[in-house]
PDB file of N, CA, C, O and CB in Angstrom:
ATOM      1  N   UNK A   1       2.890 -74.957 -16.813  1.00  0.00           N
ATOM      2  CA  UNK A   1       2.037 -76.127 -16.656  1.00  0.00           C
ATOM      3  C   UNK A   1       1.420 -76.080 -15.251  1.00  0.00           C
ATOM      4  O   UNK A   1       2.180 -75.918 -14.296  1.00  0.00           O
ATOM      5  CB  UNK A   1       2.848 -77.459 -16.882  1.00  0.00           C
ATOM      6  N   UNK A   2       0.345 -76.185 -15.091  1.00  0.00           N
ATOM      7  CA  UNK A   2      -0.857 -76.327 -13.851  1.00  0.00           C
ATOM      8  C   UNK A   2       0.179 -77.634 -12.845  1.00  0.00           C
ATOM      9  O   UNK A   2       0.767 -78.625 -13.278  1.00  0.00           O
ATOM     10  CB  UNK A   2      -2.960 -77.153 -14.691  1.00  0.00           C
ATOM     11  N   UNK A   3       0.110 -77.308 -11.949  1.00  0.00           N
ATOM     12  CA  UNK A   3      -0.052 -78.276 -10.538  1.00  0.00           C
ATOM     13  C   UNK A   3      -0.743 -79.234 -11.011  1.00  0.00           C
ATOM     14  O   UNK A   3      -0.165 -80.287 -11.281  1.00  0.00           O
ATOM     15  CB  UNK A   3      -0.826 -77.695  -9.181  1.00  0.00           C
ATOM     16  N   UNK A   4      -2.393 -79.077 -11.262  1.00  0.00           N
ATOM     17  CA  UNK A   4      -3.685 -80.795 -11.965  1.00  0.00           C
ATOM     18  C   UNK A   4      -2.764 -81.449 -12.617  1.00  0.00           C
ATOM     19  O   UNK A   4      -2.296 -82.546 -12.313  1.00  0.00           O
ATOM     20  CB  UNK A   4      -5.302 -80.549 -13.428  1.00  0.00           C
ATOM     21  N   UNK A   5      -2.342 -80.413 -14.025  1.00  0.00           N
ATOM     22  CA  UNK A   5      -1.745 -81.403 -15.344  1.00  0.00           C
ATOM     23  C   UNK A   5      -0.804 -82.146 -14.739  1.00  0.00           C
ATOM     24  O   UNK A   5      -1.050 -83.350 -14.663  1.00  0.00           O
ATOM     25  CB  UNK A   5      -0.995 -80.629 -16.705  1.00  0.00           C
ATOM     26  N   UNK A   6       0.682 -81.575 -14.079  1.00  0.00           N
ATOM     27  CA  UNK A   6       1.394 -82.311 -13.660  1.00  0.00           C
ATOM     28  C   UNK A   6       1.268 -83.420 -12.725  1.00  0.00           C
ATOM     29  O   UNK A   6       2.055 -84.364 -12.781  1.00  0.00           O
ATOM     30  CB  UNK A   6       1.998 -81.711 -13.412  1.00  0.00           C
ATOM     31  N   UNK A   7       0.026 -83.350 -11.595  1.00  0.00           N
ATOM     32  CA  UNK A   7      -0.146 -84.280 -10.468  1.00  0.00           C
ATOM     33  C   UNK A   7      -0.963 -85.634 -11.777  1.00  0.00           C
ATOM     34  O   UNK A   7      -1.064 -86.782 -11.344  1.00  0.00           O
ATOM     35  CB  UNK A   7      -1.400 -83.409  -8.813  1.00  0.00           C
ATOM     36  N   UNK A   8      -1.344 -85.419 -12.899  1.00  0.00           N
ATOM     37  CA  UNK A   8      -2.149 -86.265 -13.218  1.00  0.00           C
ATOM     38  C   UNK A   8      -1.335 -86.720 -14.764  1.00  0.00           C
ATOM     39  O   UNK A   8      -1.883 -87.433 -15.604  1.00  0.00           O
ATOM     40  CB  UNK A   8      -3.724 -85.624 -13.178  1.00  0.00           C
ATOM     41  N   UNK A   9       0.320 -86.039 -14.943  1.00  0.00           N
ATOM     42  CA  UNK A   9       0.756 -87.216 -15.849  1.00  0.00           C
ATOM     43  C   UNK A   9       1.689 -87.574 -14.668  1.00  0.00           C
ATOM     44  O   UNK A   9       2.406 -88.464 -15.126  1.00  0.00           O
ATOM     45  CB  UNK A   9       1.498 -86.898 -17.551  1.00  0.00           C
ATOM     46  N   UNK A  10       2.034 -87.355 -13.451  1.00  0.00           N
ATOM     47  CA  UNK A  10       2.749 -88.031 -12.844  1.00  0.00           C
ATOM     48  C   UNK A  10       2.181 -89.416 -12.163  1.00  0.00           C
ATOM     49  O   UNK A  10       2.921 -90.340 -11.826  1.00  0.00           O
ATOM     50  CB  UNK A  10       3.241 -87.180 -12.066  1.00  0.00           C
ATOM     51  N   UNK A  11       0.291 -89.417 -11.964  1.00  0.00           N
ATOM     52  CA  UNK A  11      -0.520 -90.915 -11.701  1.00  0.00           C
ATOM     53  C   UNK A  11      -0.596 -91.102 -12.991  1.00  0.00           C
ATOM     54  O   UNK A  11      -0.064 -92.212 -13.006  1.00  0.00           O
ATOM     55  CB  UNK A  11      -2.093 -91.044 -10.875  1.00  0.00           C
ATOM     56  N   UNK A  12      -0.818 -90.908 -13.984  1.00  0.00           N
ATOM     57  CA  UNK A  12      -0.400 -92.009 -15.513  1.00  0.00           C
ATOM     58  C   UNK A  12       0.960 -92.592 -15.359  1.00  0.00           C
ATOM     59  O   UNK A  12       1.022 -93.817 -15.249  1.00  0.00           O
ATOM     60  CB  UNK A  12      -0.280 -91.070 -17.196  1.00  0.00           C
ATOM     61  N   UNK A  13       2.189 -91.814 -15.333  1.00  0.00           N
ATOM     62  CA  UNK A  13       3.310 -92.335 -15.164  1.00  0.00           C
ATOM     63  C   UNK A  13       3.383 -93.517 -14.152  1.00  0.00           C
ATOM     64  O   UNK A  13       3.956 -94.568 -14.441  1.00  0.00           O
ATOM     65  CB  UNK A  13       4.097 -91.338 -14.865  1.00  0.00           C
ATOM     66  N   UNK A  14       2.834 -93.320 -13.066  1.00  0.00           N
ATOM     67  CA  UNK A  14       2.450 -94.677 -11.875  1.00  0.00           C
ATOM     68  C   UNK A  14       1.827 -95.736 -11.879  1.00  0.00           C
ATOM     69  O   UNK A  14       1.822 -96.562 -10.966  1.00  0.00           O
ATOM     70  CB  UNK A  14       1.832 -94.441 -10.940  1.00  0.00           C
ATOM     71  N   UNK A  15       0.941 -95.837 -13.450  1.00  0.00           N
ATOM     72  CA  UNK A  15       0.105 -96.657 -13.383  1.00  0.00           C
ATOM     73  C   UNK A  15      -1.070 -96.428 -12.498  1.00  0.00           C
ATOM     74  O   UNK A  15      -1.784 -97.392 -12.222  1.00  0.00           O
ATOM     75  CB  UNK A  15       0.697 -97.632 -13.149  1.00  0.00           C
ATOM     76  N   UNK A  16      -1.339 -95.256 -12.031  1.00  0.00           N
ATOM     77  CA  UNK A  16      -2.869 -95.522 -11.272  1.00  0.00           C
ATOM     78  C   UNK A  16      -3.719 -94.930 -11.981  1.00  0.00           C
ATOM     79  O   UNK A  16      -3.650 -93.829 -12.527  1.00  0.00           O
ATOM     80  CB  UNK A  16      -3.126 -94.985  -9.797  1.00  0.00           C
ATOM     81  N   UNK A  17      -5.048 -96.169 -11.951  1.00  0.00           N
ATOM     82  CA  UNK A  17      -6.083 -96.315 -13.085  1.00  0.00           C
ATOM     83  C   UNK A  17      -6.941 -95.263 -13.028  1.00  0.00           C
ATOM     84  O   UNK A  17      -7.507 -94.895 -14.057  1.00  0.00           O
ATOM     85  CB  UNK A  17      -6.896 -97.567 -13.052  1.00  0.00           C
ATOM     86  N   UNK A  18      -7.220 -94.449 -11.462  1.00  0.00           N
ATOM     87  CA  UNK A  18      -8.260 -93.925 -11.426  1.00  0.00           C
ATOM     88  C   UNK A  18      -7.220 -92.277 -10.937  1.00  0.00           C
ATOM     89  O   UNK A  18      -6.033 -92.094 -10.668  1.00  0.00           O
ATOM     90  CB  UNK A  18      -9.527 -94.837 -10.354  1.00  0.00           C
ATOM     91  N   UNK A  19      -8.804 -91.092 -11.053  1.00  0.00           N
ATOM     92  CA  UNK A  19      -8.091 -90.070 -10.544  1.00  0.00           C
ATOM     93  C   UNK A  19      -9.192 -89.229  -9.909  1.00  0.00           C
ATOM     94  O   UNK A  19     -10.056 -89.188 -10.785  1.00  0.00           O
ATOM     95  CB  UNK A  19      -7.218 -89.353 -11.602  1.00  0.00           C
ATOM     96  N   UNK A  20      -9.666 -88.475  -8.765  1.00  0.00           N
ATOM     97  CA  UNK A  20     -10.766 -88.103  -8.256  1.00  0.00           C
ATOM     98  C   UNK A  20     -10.181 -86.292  -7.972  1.00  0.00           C
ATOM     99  O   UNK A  20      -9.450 -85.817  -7.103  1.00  0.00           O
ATOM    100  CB  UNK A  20     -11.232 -89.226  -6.834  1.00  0.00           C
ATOM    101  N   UNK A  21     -10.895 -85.669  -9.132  1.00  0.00           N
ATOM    102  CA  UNK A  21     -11.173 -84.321  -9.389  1.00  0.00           C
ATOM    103  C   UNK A  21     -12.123 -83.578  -8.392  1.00  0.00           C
ATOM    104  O   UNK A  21     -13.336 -83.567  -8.601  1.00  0.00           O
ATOM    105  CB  UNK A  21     -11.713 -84.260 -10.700  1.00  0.00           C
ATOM    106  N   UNK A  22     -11.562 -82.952  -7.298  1.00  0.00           N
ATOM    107  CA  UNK A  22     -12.935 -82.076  -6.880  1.00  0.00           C
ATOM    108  C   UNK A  22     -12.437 -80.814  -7.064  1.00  0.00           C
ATOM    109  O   UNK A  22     -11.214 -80.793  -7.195  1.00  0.00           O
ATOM    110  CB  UNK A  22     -13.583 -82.236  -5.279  1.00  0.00           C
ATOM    111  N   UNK A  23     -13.032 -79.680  -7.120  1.00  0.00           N
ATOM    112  CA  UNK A  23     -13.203 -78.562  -7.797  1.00  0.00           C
ATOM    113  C   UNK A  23     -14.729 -77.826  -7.429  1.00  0.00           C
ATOM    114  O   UNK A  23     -15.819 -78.398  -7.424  1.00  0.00           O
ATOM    115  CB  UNK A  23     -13.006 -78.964  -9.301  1.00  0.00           C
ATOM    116  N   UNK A  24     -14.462 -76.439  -7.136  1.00  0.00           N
ATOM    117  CA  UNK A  24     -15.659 -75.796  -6.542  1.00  0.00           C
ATOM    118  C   UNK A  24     -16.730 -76.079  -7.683  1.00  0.00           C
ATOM    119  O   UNK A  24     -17.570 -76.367  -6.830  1.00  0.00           O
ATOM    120  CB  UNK A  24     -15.430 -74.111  -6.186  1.00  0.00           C
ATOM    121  N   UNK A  25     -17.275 -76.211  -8.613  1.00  0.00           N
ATOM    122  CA  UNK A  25     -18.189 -76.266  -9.143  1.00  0.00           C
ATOM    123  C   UNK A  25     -18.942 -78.214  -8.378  1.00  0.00           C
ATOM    124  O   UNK A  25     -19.982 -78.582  -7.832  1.00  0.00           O
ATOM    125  CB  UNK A  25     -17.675 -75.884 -10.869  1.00  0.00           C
ATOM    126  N   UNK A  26     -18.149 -78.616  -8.643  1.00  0.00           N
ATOM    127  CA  UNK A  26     -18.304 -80.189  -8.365  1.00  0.00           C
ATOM    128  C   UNK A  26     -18.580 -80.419  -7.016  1.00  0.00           C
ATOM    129  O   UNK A  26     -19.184 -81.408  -6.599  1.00  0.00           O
ATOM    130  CB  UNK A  26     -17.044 -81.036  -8.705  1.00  0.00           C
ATOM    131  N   UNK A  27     -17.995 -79.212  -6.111  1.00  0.00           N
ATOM    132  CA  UNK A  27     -18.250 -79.229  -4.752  1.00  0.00           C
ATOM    133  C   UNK A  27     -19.651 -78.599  -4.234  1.00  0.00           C
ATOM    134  O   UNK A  27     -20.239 -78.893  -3.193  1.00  0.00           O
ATOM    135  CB  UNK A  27     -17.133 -78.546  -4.153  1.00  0.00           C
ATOM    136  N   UNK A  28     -20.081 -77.560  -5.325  1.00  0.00           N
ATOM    137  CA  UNK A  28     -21.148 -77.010  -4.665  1.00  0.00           C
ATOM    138  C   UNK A  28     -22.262 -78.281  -5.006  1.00  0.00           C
ATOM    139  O   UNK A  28     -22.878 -78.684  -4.019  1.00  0.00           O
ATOM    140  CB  UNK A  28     -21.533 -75.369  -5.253  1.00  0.00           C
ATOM    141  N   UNK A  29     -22.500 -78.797  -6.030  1.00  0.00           N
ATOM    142  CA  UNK A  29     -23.197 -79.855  -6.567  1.00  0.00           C
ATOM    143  C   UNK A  29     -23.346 -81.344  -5.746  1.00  0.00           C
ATOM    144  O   UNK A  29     -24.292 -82.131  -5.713  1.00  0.00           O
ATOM    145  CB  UNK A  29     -22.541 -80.031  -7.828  1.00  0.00           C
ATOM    146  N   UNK A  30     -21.963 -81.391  -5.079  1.00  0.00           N
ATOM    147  CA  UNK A  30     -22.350 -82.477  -4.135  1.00  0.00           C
ATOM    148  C   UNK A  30     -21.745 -83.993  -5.500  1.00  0.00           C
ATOM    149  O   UNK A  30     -22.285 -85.091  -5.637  1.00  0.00           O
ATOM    150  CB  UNK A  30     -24.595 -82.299  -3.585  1.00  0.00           C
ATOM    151  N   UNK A  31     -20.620 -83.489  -6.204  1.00  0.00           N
ATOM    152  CA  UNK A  31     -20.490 -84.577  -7.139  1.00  0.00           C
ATOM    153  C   UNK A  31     -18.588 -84.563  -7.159  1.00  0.00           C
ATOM    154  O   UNK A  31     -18.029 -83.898  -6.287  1.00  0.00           O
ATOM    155  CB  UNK A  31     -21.465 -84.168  -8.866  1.00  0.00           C
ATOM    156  N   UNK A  32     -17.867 -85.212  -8.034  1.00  0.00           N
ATOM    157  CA  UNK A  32     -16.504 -85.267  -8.222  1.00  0.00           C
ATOM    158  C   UNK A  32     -16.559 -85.719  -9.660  1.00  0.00           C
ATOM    159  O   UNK A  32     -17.412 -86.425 -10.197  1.00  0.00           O
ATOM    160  CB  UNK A  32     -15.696 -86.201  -7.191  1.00  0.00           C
ATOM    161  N   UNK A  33     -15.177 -85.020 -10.314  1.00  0.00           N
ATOM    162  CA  UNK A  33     -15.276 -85.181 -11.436  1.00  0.00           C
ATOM    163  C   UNK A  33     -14.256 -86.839 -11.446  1.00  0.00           C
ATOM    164  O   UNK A  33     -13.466 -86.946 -10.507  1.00  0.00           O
ATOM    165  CB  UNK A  33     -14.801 -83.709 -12.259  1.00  0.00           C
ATOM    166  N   UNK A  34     -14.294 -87.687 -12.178  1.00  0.00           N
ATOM    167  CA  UNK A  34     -13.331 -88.945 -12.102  1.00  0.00           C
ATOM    168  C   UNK A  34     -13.033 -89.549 -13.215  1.00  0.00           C
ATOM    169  O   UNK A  34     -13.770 -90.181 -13.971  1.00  0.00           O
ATOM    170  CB  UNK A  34     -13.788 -89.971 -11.337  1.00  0.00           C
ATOM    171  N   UNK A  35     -11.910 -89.326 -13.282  1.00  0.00           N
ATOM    172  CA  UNK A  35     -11.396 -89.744 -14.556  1.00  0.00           C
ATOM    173  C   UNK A  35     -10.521 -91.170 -14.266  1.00  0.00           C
ATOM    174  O   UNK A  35      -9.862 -91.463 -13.269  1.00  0.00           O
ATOM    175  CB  UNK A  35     -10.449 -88.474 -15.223  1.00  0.00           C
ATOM    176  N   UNK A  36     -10.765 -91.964 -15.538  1.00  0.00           N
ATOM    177  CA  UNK A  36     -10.378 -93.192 -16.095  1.00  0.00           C
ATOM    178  C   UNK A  36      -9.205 -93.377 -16.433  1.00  0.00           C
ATOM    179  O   UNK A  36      -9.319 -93.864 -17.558  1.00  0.00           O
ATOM    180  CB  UNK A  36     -10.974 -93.485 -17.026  1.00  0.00           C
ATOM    181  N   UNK A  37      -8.006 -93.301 -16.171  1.00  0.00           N
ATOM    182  CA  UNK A  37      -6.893 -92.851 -17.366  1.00  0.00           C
ATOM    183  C   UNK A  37      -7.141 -94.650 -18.202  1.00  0.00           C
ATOM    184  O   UNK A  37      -7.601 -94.455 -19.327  1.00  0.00           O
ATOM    185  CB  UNK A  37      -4.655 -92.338 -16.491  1.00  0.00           C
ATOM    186  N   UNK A  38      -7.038 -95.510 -18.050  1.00  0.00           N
ATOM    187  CA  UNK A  38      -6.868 -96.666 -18.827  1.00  0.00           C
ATOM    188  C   UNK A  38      -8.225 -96.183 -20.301  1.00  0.00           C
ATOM    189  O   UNK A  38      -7.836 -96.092 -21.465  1.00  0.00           O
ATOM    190  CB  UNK A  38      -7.249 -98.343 -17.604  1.00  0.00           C
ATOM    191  N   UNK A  39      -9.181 -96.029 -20.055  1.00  0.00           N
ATOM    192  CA  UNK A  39     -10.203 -95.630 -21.238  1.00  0.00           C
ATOM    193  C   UNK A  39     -10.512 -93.749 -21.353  1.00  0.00           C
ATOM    194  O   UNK A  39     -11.344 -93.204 -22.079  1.00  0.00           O
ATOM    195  CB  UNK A  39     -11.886 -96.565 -20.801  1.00  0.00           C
ATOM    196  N   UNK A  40      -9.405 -92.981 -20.248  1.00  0.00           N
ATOM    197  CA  UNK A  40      -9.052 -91.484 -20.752  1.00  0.00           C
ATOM    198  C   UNK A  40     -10.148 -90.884 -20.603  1.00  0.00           C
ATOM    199  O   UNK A  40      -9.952 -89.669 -20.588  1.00  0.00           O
ATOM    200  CB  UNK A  40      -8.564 -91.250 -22.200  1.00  0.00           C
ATOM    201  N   UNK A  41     -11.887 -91.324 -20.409  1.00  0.00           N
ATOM    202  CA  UNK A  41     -13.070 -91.150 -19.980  1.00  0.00           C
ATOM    203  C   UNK A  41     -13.083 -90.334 -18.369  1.00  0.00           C
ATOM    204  O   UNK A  41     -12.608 -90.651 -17.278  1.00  0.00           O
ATOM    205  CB  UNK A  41     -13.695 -92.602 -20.046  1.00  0.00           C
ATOM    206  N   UNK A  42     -13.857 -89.175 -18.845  1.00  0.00           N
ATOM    207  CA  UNK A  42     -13.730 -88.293 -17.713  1.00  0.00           C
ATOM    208  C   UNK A  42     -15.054 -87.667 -17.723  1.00  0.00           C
ATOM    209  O   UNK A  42     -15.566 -87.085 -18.680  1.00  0.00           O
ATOM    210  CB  UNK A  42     -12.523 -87.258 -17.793  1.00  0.00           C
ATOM    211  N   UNK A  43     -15.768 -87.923 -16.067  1.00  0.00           N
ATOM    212  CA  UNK A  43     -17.039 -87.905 -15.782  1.00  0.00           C
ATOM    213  C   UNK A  43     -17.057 -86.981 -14.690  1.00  0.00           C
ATOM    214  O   UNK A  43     -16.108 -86.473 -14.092  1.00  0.00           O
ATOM    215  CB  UNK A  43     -17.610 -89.200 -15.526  1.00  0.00           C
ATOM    216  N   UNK A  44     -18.641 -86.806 -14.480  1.00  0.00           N
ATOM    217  CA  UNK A  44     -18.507 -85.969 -13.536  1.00  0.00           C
ATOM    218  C   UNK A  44     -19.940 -86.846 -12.414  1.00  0.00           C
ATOM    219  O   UNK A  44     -21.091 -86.550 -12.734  1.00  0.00           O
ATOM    220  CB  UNK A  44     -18.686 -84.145 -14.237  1.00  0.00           C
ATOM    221  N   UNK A  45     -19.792 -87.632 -11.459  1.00  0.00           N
ATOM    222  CA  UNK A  45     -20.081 -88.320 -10.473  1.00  0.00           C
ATOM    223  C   UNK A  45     -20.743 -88.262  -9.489  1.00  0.00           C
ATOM    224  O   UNK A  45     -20.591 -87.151  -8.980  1.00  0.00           O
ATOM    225  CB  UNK A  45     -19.459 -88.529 -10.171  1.00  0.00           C
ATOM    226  N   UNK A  46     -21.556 -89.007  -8.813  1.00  0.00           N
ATOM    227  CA  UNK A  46     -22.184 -88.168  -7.111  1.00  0.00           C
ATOM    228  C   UNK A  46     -20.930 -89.281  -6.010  1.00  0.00           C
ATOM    229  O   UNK A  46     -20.442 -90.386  -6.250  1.00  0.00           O
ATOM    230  CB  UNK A  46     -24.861 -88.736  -6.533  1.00  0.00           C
ATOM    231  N   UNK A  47     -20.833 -88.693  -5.256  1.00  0.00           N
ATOM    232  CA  UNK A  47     -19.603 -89.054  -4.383  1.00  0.00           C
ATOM    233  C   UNK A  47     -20.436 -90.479  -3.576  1.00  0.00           C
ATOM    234  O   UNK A  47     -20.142 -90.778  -2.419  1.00  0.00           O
ATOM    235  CB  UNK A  47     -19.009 -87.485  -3.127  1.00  0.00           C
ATOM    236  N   UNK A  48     -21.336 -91.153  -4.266  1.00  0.00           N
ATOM    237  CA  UNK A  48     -21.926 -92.618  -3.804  1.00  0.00           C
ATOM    238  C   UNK A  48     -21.299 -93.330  -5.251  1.00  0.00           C
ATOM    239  O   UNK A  48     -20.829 -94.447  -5.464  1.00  0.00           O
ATOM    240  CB  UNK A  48     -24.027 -92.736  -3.538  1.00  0.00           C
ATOM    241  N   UNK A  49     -21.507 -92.237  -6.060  1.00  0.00           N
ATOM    242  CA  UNK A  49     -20.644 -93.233  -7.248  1.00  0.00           C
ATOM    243  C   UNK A  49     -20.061 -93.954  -7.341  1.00  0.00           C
ATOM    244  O   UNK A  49     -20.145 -95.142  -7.651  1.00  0.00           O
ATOM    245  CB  UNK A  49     -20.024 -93.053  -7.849  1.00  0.00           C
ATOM    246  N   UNK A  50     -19.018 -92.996  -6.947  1.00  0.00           N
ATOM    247  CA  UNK A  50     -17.580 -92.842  -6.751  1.00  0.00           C
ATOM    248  C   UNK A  50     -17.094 -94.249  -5.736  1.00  0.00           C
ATOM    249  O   UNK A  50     -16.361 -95.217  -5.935  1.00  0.00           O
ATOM    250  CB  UNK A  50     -17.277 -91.200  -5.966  1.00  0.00           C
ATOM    251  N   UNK A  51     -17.718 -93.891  -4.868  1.00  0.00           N
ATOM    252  CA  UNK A  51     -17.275 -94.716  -4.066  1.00  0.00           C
ATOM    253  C   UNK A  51     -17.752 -96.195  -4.305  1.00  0.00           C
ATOM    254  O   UNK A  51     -17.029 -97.109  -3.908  1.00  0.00           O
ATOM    255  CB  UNK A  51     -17.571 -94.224  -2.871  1.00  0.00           C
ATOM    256  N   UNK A  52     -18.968 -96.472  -4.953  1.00  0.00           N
ATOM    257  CA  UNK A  52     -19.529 -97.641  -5.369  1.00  0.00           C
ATOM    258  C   UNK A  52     -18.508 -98.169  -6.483  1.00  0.00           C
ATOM    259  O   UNK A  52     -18.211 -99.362  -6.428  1.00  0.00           O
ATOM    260  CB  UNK A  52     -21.030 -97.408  -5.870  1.00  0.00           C
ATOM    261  N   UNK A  53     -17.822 -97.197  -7.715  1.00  0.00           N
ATOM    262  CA  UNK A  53     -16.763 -97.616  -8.764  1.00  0.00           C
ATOM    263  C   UNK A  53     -15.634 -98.405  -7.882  1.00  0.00           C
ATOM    264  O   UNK A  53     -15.267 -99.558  -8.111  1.00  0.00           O
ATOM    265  CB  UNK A  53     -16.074 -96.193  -9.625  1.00  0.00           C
ATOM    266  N   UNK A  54     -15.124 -97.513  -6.764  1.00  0.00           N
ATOM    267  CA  UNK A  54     -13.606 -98.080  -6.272  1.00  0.00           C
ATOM    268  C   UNK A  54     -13.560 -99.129  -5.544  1.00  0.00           C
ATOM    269  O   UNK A  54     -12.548 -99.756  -5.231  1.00  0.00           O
ATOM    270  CB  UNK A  54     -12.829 -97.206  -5.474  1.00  0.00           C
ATOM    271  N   UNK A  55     -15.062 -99.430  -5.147  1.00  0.00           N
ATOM    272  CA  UNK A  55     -15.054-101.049  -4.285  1.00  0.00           C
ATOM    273  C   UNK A  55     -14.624-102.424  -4.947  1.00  0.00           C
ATOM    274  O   UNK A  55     -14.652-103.462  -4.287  1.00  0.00           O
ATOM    275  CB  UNK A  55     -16.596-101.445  -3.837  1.00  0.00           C
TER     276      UNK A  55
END
């Protein structure tokens, strides 16, 4: 099992709602991938998004 999978059922297990994916593709782009766990919805973001969602 991956390091991701495990770091991300151990924030389900915690209850935290949100999860912020960066990854060289997402990095060259200038975006983050961010996933939802409450609606499991997984996007891929510009890092004004992002930050506009968590306010």
């Amino acid at each position: 099992m991956s390091r991701i999978v495990k770091q991300q059922r151990n924030a389900n297990k915690r209850s935290i709602d949100y999860v912020i994916l960066p990854g060289d593709e997402e990095r060259e782009k200038q975006l983050v991938s961010f996933k939802n766990f409450a609606t499991r919805e997984q996007k891929m973001i510009s890092l004004q998004e992002c930050v506009d969602l968590l306010k």
